[in-house]
N, C-alpha and C positions, 0 to 999 in steps of 0.2 A: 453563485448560480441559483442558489436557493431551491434545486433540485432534491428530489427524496425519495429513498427507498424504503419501502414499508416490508417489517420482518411479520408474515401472518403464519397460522399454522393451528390445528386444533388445542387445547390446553394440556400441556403438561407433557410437549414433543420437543422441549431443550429451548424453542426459542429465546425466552428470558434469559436463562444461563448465556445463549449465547451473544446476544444485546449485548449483557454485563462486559464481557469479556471484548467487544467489539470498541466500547466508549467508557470514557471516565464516565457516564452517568451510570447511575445504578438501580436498575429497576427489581424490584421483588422478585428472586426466583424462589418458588415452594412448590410443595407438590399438593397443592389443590388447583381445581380450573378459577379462570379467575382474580392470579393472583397481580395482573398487572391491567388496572380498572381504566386509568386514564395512558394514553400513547404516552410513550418516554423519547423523547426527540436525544440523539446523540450527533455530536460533530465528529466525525472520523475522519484523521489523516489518512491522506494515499500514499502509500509506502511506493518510492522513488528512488531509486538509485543514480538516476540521471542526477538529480538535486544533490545528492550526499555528493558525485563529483564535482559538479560547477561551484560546490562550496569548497570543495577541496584545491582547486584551484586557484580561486579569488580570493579566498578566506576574507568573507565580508564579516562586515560589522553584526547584521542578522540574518537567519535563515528561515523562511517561510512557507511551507507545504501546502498545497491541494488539498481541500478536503471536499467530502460529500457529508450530507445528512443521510442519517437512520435512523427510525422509527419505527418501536418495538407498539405491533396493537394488540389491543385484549382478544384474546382466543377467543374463536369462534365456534358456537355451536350449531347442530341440527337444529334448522327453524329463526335464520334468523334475518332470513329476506323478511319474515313475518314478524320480527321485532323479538323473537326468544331468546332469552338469555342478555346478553348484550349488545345483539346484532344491529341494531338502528345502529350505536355508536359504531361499532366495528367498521359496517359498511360507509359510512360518514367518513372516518379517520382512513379508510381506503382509498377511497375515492378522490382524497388530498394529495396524494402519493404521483409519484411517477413511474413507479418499477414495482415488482414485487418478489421478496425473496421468500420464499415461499419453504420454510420447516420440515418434514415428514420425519417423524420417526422411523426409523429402521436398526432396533436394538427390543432385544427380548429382556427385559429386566423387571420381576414378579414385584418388586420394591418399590417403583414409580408405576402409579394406578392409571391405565389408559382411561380418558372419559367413557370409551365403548368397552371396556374390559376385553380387548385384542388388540394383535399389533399387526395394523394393514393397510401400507404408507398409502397404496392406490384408494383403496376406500375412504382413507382421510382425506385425499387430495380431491375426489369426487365429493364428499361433503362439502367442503370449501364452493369448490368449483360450481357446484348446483346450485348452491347458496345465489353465489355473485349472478350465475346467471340469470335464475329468476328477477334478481333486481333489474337486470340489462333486458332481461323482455318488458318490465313494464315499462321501461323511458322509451324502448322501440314503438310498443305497443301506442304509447299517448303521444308523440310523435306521429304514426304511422293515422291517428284519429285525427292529427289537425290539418294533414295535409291531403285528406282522402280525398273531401268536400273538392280542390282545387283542381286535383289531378283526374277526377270526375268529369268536371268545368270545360275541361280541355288544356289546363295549366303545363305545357310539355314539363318545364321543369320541375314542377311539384308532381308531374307520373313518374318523371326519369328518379325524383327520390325517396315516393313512393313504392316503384319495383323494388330499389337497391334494399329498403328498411324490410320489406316482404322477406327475402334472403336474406337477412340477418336475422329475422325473426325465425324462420326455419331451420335455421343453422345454430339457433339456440336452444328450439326446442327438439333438436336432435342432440344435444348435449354437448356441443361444442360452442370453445368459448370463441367470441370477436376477433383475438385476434389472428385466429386459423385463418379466417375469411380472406378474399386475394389482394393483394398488398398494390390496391388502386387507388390513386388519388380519388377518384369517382366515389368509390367507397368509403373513404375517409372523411372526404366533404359531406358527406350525408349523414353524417354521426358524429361527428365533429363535437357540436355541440349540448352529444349527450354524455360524454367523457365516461363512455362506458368502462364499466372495472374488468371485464375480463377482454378488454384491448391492449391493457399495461402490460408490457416484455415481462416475463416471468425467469427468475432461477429457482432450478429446486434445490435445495439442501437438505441432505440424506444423514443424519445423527446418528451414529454409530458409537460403540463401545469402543473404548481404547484399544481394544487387542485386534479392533476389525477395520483400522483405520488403513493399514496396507491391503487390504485382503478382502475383498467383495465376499457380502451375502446374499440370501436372496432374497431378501426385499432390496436389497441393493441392485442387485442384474434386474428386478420389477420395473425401479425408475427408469433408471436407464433405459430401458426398452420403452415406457410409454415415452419419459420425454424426446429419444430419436424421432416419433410418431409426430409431436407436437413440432418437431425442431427446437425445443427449448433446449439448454444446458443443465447441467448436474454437475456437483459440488458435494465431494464426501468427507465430511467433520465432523471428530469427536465431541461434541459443549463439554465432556465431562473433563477432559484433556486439554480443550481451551482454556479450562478454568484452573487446572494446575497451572498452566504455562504464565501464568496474567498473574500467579503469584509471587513466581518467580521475578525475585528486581536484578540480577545480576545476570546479565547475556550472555556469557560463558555457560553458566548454567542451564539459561531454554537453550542454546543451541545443542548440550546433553542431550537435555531431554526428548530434542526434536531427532536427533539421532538414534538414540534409544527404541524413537517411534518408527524409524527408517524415513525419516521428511528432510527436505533443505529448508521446507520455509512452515510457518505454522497456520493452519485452517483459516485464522483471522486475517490474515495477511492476503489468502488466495480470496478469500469473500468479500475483501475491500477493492481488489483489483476486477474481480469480476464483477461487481455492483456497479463496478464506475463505468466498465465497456457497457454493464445492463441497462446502462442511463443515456449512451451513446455520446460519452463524455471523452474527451483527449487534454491535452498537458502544452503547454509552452512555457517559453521561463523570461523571466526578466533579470538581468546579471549585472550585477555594477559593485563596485565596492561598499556601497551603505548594506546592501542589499540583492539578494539571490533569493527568487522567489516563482514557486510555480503556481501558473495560473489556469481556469478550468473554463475549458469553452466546450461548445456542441462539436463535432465532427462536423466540416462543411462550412465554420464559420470563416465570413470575409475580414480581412484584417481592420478594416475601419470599426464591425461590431467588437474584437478581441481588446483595440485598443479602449473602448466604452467598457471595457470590463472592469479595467483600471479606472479613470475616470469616464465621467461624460462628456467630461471636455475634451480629451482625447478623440472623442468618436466624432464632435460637431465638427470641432477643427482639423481633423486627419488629412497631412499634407502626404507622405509619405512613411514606410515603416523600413530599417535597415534589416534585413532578417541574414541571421545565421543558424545550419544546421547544427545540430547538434555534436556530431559525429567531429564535424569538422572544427570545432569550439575546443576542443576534447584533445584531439590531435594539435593544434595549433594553441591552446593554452591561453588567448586573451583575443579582447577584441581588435587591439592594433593588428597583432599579428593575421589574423583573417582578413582584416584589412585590406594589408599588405600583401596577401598571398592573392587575393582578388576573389577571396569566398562570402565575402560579404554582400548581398545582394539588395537590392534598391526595389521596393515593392511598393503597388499601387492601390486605389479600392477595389479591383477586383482579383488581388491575390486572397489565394484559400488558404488558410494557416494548416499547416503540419504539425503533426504531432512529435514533439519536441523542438518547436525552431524557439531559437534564444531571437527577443526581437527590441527593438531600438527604435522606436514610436516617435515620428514629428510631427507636430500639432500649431495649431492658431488660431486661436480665440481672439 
């Protein structure tokens, strides 16, 4: 899919650590700002338990998971819509992105030096956030200067997107970001193509100390209150505890330890699953005996684009697709057998793929 989610956050609030722990790549975690200059791109599996059974079933020859990209960017500082510190690049490497997972410290630890010497996740998340938007008033701003002239003229369409950019410029310099604004296509067309950074779906993640990872603080009840406000989501993870877990090679062992923590599953696991809803991303599979494999589409996708996912020729010459749910795959144990039971169903170009259909692609080139 080539989709991505960008890990931002001010310097030195666990992001790195928790990059590291997230991908086999391994980005510099230290405790200076700074410590990671150029974006570290990671390929992450989507942890799947649908995939662990349709292999346990088939026992094919390979098994191949979903993944998403993450991208860890250099911390941001105060001043950097204005180019301080590393902000051009920052903003640059943002603006690539599709999503944003967005760091806050929320851990009082005298040992890790905050860059403001306080811990005050909503303040840091307002730096960030003022940052980006000053950026996004000036693309409004130069925007809003090429289409004045027309909508002057009497140009309806250039006044109709003239008002619209007026209201996002207001709504920016009221300190709210793009994507607050009302979720109209009208809206969306008129900015479209300034691919503003604070329109990207945001999650927040709350870093907490190991002992705080069952048990709310209050910078932790902080986020959670602003993001209900935003509608965004929250996400409460150790990095410190991550990063035990990611040393551990034997899964007897992290599941100990994830016990130990009171968890069924660990921080990384729930940040990969919620990065991938953050992306607006779902799962189907393709099952045969060479191979069992899931595949990553948008929500919404028609089966003729899901088969283009696979190939492209799939997609030109898409006759039909045999689909099987999931459920029913599972309970009946092979593809004759749904078959035969009559759950195998016969789909056309404008069937909408579901999240998990096991599906059987015919094609002619």
């Amino acid at each position: 899919m080539g989709l991505q989610c960008g890990i931002v956050g001010l310097p030195n609030v666990g992001k790195s650590t928790l990059f590291n722990c997230l991908s086999n790549a391994r980005a510099q975690a230290a405790n200076f700002p700074f410590c990671t200059i150029e974006p570290n791109l990671g390929v992450i599996t989507v942890p799947d338990e649908r995939l662990n059974e349709l292999a346990r079933l088939i026992q094919p020859e390979k098994v191949v998971p979903s993944t998403i990209e993450i991208v860890d960017i250099a911390g941001l500082v105060q001043g950097a819509s204005k180019g301080e510190g590393l902000g051009n690049k920052f903003l640059g490497n943002i603006r690539e992105t599709d999503a944003i997972i967005h760091v806050l410290r929320c851990f009082d630890n005298d040992n890790v030096v905050h860059v403001h010497g306080r811990v005050d996740p909503l303040g840091d998340k307002e730096i960030i956030d003022l940052e980006l938007q000053i950026k996004d008033l000036e693309s409004v701003d130069k925007k809003m200067q090429k289409t004045e002239r027309a909508a002057h003229a009497g140009d309806k369409s250039a006044k109709a997107t003239y008002d619209i950019l007026m209201q996002y410029k207001q709504h920016l310099e009221g300190g709210m970001s793009a994507r607050t604004m009302p979720n109209d296509p009208q809206y969306h067309d008129a900015v479209r193509d300034l691919f503003l950074l604070t329109s990207k779906p945001v999650l927040y993640v709350c870093n907490v100390q190991v002992s705080e990872i069952s048990c709310k603080n209050r910078h932790v009840d902080q986020v959670h209150a602003m993001a209900e406000q935003e509608g965004a989501s929250v996400l409460v993870i150790s990095a410190a505890a991550e990063a035990e877990i990611a040393e551990l090679e034997d899964p007897a062992d992290r599941e100990l330890f994830l016990e130990d923590l009171g968890l069924t599953q660990s921080g990384v696991q729930q940040l990969i699953r919620s990065s991938y809803n953050l992306l607006n991303l779902q799962t189907f599979f393709t099952a045969g005996e060479k191979e069992v494999r899931a595949w990553t589409i948008s929500k919404g996708t028609l089966a003729p684009q899901a088969a283009g996912v696979i190939h492209t020729d799939f997609e030109k010459g898409f006759i039909r697709a045999e689909v099987i749910h999931f459920t029913d795959f599972v309970e009946l144990g092979s593809w004759s057998a749904c078959r035969d039971a009559g759950k195998a169903g016969v789909e056309g170009k404008t069937y909408v793929v579901q999240d998990g259909d096991i599906m059987l692609f015919r094609f002619n080139v």
